[in-house]
mmCIF file as Biopython writes it, N, C-alpha, C and O atoms, coordinates in Angstrom:
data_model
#
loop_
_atom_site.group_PDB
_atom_site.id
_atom_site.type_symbol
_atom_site.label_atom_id
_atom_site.label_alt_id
_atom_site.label_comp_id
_atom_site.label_asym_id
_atom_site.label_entity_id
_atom_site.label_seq_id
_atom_site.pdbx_PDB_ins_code
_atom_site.Cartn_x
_atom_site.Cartn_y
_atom_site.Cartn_z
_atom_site.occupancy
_atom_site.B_iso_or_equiv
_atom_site.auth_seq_id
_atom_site.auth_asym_id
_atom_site.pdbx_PDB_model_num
ATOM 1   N N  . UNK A ? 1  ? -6.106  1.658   -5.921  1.0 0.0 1  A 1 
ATOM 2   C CA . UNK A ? 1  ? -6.676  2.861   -6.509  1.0 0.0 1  A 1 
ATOM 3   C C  . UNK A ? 1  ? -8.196  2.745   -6.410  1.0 0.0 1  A 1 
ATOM 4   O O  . UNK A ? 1  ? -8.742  1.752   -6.891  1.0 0.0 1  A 1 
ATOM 5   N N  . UNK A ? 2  ? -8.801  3.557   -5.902  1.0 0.0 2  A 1 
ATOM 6   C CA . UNK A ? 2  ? -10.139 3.672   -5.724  1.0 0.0 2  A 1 
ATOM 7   C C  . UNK A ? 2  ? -10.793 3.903   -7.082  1.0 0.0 2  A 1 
ATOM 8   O O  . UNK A ? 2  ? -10.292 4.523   -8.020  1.0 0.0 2  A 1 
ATOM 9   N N  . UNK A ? 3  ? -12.108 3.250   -7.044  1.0 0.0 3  A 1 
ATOM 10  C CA . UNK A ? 3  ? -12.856 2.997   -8.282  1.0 0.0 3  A 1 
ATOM 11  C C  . UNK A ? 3  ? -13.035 4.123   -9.019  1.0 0.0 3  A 1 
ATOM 12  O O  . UNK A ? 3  ? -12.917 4.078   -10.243 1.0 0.0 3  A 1 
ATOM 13  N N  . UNK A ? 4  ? -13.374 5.388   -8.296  1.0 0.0 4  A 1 
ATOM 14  C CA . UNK A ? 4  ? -13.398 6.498   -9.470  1.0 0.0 4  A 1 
ATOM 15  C C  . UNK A ? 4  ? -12.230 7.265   -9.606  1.0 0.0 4  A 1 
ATOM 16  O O  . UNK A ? 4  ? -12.381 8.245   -10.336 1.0 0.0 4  A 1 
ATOM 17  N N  . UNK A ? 5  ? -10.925 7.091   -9.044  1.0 0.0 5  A 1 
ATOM 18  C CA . UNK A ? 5  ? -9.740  7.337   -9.386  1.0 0.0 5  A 1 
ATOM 19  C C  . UNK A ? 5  ? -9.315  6.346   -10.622 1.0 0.0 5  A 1 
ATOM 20  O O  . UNK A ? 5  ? -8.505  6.870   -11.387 1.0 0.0 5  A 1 
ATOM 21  N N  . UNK A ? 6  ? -9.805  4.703   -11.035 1.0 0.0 6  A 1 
ATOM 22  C CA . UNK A ? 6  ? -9.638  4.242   -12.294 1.0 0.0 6  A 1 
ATOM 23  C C  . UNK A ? 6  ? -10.430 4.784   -13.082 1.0 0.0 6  A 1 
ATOM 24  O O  . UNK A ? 6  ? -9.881  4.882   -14.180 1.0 0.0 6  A 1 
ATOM 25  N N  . UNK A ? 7  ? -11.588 5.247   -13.090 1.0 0.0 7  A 1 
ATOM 26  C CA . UNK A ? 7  ? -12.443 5.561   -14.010 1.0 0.0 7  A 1 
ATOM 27  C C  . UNK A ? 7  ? -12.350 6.845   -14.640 1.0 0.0 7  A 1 
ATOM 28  O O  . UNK A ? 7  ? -12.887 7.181   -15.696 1.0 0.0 7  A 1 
ATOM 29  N N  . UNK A ? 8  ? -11.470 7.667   -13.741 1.0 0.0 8  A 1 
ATOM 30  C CA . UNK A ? 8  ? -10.821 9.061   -14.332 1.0 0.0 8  A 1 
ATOM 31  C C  . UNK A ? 8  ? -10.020 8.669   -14.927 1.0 0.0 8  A 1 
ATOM 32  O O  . UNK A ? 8  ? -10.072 8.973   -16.119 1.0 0.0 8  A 1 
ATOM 33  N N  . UNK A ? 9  ? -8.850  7.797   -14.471 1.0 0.0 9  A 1 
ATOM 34  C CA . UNK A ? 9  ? -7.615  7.665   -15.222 1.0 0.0 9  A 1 
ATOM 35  C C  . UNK A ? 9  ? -7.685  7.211   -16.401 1.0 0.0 9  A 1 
ATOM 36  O O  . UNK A ? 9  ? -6.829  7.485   -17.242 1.0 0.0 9  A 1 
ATOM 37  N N  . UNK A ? 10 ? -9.080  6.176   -16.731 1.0 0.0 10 A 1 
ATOM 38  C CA . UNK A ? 10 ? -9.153  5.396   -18.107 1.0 0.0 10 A 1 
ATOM 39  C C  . UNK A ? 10 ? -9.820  6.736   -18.820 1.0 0.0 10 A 1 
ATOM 40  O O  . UNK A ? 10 ? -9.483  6.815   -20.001 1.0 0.0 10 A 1 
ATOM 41  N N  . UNK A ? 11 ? -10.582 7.677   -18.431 1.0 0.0 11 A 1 
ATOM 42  C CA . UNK A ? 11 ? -11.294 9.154   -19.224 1.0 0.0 11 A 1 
ATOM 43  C C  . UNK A ? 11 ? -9.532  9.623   -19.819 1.0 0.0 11 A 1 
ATOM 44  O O  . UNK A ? 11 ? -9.124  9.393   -20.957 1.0 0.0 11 A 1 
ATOM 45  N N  . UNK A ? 12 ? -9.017  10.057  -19.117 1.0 0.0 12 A 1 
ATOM 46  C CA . UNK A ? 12 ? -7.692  9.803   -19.245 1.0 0.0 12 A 1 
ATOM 47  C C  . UNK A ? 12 ? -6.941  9.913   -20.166 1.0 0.0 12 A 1 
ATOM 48  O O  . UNK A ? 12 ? -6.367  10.781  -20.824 1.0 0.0 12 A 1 
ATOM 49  N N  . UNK A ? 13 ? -7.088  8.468   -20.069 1.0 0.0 13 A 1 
ATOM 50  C CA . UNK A ? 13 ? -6.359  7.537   -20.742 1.0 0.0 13 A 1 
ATOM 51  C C  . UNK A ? 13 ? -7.221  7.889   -22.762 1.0 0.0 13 A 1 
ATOM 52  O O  . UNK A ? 13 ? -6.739  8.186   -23.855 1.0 0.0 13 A 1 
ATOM 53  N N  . UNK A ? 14 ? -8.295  7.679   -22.358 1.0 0.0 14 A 1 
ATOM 54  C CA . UNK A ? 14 ? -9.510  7.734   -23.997 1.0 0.0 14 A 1 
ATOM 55  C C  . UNK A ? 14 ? -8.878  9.113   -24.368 1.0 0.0 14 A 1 
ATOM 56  O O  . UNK A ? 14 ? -8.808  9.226   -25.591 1.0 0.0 14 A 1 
ATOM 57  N N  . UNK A ? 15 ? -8.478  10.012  -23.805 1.0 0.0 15 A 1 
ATOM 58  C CA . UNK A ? 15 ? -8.280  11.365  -24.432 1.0 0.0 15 A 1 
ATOM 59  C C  . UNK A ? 15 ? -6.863  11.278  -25.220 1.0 0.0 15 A 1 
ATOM 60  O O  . UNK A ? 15 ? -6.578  11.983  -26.188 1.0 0.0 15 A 1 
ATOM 61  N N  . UNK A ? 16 ? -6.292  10.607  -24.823 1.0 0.0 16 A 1 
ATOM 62  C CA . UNK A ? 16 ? -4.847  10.427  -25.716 1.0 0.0 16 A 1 
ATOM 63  C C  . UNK A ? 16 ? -3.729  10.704  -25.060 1.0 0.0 16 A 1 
ATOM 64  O O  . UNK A ? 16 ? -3.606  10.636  -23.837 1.0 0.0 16 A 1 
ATOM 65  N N  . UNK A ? 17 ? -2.729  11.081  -25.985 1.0 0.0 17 A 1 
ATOM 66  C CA . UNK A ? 17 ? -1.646  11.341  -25.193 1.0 0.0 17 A 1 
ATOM 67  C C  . UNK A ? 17 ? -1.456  12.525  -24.786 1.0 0.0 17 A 1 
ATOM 68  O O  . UNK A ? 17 ? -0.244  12.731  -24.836 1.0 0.0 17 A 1 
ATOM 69  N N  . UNK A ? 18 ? -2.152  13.673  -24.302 1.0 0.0 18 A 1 
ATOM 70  C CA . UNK A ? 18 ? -2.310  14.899  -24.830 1.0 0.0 18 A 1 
ATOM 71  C C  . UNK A ? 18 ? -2.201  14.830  -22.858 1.0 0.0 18 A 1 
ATOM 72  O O  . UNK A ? 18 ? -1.618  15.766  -22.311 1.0 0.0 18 A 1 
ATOM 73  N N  . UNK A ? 19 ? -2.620  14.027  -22.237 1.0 0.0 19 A 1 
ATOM 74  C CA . UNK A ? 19 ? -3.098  13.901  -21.155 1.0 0.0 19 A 1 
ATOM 75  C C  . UNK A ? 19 ? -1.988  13.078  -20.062 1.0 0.0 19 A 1 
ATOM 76  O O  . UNK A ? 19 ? -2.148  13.041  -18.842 1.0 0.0 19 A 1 
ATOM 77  N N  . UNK A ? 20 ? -0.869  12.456  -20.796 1.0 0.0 20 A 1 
ATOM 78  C CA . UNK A ? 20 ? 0.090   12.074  -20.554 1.0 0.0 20 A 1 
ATOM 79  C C  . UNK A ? 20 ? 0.496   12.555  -18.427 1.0 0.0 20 A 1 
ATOM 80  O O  . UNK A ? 20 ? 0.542   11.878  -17.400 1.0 0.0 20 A 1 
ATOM 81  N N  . UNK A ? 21 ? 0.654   13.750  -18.691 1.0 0.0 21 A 1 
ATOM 82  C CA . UNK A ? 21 ? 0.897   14.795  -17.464 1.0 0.0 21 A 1 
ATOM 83  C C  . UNK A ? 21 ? 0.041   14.277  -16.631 1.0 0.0 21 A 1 
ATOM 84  O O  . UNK A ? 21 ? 0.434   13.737  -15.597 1.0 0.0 21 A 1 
ATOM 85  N N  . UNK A ? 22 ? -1.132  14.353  -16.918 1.0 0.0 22 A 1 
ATOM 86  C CA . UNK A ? 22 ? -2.293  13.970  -16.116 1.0 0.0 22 A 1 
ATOM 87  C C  . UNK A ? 22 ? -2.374  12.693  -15.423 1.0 0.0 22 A 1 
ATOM 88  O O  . UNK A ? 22 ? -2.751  12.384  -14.292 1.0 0.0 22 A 1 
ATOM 89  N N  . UNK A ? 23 ? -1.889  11.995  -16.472 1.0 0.0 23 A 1 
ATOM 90  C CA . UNK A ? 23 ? -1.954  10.473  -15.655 1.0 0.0 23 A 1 
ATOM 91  C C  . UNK A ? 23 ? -0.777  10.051  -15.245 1.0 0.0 23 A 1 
ATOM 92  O O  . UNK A ? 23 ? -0.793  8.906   -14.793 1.0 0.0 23 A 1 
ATOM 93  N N  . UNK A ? 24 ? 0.727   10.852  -15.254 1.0 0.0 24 A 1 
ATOM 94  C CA . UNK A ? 24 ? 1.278   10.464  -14.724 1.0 0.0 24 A 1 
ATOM 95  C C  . UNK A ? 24 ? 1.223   10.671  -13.099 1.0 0.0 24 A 1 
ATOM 96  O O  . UNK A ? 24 ? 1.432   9.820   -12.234 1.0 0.0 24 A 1 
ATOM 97  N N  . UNK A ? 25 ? 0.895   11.994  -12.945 1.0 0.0 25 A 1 
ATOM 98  C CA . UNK A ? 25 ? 0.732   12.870  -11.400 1.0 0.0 25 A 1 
ATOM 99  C C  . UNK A ? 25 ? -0.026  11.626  -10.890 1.0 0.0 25 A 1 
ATOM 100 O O  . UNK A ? 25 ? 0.217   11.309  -9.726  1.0 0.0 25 A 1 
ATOM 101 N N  . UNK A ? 26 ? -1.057  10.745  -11.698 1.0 0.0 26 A 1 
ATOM 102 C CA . UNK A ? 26 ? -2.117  9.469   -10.729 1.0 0.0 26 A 1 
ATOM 103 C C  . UNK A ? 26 ? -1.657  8.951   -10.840 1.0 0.0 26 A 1 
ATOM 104 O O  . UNK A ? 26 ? -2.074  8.089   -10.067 1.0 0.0 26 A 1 
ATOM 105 N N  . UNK A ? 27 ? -0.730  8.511   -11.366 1.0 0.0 27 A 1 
ATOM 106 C CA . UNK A ? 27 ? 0.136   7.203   -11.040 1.0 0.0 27 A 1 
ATOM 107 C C  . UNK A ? 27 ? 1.332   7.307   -10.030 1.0 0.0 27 A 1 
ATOM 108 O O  . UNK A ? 27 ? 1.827   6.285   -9.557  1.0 0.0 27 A 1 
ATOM 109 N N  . UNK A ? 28 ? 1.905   8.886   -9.623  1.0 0.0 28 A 1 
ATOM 110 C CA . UNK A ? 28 ? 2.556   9.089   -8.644  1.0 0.0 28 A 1 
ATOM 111 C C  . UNK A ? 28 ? 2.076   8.951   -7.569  1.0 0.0 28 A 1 
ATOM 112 O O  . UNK A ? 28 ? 2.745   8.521   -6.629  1.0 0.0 28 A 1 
ATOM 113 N N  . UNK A ? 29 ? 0.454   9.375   -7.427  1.0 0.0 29 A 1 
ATOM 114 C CA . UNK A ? 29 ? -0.282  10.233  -6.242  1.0 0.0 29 A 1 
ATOM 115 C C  . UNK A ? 29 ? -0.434  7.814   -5.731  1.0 0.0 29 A 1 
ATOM 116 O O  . UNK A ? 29 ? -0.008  7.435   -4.640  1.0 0.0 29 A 1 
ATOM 117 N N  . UNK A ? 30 ? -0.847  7.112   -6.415  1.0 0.0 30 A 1 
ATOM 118 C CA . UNK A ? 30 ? -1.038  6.174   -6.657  1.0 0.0 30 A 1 
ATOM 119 C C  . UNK A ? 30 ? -0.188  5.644   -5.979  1.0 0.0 30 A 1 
ATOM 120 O O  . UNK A ? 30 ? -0.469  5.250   -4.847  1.0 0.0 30 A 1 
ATOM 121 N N  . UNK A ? 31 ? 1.307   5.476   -6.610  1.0 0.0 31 A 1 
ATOM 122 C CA . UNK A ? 31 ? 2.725   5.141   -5.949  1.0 0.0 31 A 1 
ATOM 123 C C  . UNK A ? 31 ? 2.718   5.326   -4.238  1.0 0.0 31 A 1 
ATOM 124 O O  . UNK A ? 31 ? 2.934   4.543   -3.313  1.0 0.0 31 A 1 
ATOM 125 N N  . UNK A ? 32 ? 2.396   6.607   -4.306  1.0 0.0 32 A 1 
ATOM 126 C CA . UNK A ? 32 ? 2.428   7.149   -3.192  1.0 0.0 32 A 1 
ATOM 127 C C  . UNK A ? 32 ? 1.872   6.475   -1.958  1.0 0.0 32 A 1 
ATOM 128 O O  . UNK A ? 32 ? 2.536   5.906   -1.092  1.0 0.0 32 A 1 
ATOM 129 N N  . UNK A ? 33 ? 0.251   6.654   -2.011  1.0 0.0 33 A 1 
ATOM 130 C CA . UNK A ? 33 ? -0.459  5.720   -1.618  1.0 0.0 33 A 1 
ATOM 131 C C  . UNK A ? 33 ? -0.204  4.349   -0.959  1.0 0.0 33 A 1 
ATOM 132 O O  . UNK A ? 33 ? -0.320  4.140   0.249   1.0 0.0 33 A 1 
ATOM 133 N N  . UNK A ? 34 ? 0.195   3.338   -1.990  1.0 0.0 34 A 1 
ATOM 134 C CA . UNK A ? 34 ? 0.679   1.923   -1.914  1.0 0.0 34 A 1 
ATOM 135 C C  . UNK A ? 34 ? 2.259   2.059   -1.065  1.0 0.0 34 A 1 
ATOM 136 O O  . UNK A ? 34 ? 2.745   1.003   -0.660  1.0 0.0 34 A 1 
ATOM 137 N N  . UNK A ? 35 ? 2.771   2.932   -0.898  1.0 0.0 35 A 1 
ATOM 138 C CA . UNK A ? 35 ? 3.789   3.020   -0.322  1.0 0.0 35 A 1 
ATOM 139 C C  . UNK A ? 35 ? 3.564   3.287   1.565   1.0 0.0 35 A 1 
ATOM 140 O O  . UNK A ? 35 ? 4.062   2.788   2.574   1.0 0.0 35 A 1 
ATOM 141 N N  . UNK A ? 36 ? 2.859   4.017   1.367   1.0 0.0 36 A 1 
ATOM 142 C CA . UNK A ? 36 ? 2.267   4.267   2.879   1.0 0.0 36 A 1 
ATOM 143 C C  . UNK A ? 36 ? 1.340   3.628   3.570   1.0 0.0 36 A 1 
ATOM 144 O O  . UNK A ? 36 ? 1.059   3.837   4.750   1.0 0.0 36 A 1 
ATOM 145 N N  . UNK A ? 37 ? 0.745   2.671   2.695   1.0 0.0 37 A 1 
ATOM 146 C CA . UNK A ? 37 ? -0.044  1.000   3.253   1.0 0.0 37 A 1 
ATOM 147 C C  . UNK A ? 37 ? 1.161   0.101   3.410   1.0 0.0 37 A 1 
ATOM 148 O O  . UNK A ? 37 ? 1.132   -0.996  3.967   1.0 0.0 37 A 1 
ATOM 149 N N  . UNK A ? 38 ? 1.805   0.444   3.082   1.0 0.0 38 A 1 
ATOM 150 C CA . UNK A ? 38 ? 2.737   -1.180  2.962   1.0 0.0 38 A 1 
ATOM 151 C C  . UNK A ? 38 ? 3.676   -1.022  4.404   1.0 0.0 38 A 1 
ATOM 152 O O  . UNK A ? 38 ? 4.036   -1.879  5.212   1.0 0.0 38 A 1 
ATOM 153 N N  . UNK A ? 39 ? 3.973   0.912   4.339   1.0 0.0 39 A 1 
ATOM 154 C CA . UNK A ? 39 ? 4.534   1.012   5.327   1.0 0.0 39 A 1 
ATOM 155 C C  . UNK A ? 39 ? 3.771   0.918   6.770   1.0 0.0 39 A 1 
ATOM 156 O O  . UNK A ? 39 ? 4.301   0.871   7.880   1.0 0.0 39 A 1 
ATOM 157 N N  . UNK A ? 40 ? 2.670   0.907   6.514   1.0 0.0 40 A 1 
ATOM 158 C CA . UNK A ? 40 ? 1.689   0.195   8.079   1.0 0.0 40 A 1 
ATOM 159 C C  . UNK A ? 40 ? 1.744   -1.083  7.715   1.0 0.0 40 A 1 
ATOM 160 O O  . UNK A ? 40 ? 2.372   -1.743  8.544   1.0 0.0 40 A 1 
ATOM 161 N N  . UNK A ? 41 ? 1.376   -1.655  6.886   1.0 0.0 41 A 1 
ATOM 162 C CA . UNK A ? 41 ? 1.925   -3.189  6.638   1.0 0.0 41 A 1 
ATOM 163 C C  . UNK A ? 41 ? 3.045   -3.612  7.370   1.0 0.0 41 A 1 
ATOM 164 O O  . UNK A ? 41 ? 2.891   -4.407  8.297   1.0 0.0 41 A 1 
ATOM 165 N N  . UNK A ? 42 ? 4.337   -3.108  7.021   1.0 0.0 42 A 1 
ATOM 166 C CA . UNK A ? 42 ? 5.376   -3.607  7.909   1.0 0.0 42 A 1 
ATOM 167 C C  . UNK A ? 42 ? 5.346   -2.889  9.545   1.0 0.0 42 A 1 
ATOM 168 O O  . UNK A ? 42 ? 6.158   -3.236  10.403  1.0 0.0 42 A 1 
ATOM 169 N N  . UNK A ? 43 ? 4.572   -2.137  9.723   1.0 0.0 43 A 1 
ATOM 170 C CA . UNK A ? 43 ? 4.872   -1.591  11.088  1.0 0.0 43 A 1 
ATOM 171 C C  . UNK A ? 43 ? 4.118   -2.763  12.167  1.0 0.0 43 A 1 
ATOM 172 O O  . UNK A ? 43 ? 4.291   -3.193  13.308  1.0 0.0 43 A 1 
ATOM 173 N N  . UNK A ? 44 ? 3.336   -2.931  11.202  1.0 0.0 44 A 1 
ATOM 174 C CA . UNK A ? 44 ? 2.058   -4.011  12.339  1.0 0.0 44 A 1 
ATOM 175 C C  . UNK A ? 44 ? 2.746   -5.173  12.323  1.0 0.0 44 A 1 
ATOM 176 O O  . UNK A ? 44 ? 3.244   -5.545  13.385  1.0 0.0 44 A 1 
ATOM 177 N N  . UNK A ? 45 ? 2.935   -6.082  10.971  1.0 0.0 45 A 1 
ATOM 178 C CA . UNK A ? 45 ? 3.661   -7.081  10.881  1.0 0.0 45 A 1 
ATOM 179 C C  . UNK A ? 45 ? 5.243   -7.323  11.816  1.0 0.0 45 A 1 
ATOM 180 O O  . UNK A ? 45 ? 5.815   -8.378  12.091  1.0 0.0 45 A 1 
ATOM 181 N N  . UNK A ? 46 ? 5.705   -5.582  12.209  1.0 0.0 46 A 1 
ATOM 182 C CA . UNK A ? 46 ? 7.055   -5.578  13.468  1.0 0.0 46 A 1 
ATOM 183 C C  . UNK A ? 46 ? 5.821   -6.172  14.995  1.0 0.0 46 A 1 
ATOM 184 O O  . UNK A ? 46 ? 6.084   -6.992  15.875  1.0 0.0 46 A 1 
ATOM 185 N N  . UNK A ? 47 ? 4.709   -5.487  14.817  1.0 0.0 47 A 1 
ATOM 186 C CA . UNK A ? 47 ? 4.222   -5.357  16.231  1.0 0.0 47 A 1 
ATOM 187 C C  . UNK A ? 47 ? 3.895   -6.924  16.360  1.0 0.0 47 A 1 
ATOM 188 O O  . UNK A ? 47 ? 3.939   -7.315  17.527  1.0 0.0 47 A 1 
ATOM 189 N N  . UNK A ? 48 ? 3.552   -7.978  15.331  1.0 0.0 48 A 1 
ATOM 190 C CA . UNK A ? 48 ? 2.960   -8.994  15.238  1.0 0.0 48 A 1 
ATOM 191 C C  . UNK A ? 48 ? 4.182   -9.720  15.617  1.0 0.0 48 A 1 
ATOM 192 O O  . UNK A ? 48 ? 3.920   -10.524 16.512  1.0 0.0 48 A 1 
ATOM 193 N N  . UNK A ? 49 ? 5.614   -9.737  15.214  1.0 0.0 49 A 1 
ATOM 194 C CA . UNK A ? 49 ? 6.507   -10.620 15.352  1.0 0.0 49 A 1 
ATOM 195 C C  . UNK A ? 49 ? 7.094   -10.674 16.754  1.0 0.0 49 A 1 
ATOM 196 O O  . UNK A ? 49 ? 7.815   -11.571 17.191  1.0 0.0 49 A 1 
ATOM 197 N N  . UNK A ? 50 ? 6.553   -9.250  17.594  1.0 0.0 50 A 1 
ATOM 198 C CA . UNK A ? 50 ? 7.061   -9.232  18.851  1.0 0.0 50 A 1 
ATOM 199 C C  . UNK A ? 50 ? 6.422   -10.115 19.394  1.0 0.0 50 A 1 
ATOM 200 O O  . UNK A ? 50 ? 6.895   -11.071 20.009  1.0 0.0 50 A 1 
ATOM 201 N N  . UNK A ? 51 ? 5.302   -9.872  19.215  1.0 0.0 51 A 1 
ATOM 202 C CA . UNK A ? 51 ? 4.011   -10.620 20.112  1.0 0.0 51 A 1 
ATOM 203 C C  . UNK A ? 51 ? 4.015   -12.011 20.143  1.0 0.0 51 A 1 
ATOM 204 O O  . UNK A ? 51 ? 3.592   -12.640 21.113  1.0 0.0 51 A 1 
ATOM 205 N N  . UNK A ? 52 ? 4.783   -12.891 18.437  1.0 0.0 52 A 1 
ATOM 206 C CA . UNK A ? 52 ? 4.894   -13.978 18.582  1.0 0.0 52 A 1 
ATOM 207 C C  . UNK A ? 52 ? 6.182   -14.703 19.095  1.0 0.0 52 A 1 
ATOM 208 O O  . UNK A ? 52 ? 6.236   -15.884 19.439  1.0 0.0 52 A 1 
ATOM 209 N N  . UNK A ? 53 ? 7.414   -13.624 19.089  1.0 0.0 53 A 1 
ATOM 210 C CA . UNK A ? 53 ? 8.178   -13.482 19.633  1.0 0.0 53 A 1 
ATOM 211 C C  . UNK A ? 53 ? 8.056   -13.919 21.443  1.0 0.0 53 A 1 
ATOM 212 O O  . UNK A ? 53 ? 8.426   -14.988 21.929  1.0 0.0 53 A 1 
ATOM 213 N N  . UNK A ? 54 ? 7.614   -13.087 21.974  1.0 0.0 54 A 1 
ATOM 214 C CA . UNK A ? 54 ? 6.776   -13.136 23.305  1.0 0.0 54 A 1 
ATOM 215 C C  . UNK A ? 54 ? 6.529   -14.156 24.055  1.0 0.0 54 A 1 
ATOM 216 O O  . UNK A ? 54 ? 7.035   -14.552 25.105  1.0 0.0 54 A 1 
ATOM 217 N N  . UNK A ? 55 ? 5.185   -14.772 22.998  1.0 0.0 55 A 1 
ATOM 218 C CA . UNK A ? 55 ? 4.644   -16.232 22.921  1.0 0.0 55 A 1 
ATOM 219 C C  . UNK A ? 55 ? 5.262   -17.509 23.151  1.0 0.0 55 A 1 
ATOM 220 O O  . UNK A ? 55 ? 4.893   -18.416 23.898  1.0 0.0 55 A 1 
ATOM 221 N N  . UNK A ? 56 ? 6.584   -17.414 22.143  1.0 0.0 56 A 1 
ATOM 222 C CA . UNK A ? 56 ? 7.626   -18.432 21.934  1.0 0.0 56 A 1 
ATOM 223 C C  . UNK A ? 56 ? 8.269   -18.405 23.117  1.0 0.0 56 A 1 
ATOM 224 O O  . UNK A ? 56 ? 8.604   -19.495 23.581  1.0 0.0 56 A 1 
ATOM 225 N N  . UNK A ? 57 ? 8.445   -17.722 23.537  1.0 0.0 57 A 1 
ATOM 226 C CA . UNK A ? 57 ? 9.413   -16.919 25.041  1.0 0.0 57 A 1 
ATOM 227 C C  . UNK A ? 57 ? 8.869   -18.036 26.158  1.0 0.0 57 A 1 
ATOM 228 O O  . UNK A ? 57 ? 9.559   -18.928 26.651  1.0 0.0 57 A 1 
ATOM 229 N N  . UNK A ? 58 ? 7.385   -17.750 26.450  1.0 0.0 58 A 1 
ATOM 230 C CA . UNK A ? 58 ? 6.799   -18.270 27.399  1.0 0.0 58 A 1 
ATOM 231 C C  . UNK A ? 58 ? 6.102   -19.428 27.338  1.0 0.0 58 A 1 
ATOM 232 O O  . UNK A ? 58 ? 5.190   -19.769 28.092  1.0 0.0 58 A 1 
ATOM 233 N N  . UNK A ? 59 ? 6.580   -20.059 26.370  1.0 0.0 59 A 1 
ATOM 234 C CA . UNK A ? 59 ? 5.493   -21.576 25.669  1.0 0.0 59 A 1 
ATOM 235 C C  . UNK A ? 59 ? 7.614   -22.007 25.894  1.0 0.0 59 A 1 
ATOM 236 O O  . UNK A ? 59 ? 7.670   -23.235 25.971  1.0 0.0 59 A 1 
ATOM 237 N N  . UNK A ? 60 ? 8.625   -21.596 25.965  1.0 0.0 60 A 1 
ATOM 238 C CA . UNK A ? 60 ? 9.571   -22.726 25.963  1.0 0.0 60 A 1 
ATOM 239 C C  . UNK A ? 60 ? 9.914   -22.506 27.579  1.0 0.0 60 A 1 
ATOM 240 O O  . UNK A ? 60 ? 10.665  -23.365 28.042  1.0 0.0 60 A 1 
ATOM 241 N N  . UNK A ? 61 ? 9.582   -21.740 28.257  1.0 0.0 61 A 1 
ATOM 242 C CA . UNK A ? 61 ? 9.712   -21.238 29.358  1.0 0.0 61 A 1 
ATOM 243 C C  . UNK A ? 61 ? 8.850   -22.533 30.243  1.0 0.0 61 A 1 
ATOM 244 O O  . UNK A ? 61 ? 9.140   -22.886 31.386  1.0 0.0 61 A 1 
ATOM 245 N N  . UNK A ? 62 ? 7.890   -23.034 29.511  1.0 0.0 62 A 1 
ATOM 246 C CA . UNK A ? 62 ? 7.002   -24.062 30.575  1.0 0.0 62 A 1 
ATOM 247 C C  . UNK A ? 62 ? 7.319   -25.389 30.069  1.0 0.0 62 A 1 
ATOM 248 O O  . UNK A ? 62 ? 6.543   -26.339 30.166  1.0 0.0 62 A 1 
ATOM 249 N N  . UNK A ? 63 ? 8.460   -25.441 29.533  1.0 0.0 63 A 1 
ATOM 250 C CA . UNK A ? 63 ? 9.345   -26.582 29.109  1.0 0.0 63 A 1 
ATOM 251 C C  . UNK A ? 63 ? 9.698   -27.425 30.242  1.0 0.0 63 A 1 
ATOM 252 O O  . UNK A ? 63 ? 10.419  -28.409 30.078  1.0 0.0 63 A 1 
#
């Protein structure tokens, strides 16, 4: 969560529960977020295992 996305959420947060709505939508929008890094996370980490995949291929190949 980016620094002034916490600093809203804790304004937020100081207003009470009145605001509830409010901070849940940032904690979805939030969810959200971390979900679609992780999913390039695993896409690269597929592209990385080929590559070492690959590697292994041709390092037992000069066996």
């Amino acid at each position: 969560m980016a620094l002034s996305d916490v600093r809203a959420f804790a304004a937020l947060y100081a207003s009470g529960d009145k605001t509830c709505p409010e901070r849940k939508v940032a904690l979805v929008k939030h969810r959200r977020n971390l979900d679609a890094r992780q999913a390039e996370i695993d896409r690269r980490r597929d592209i990385l295992d080929g590559k070492l995949k690959r590697y292994e291929r041709i390092l037992e190949d000069r066996k």
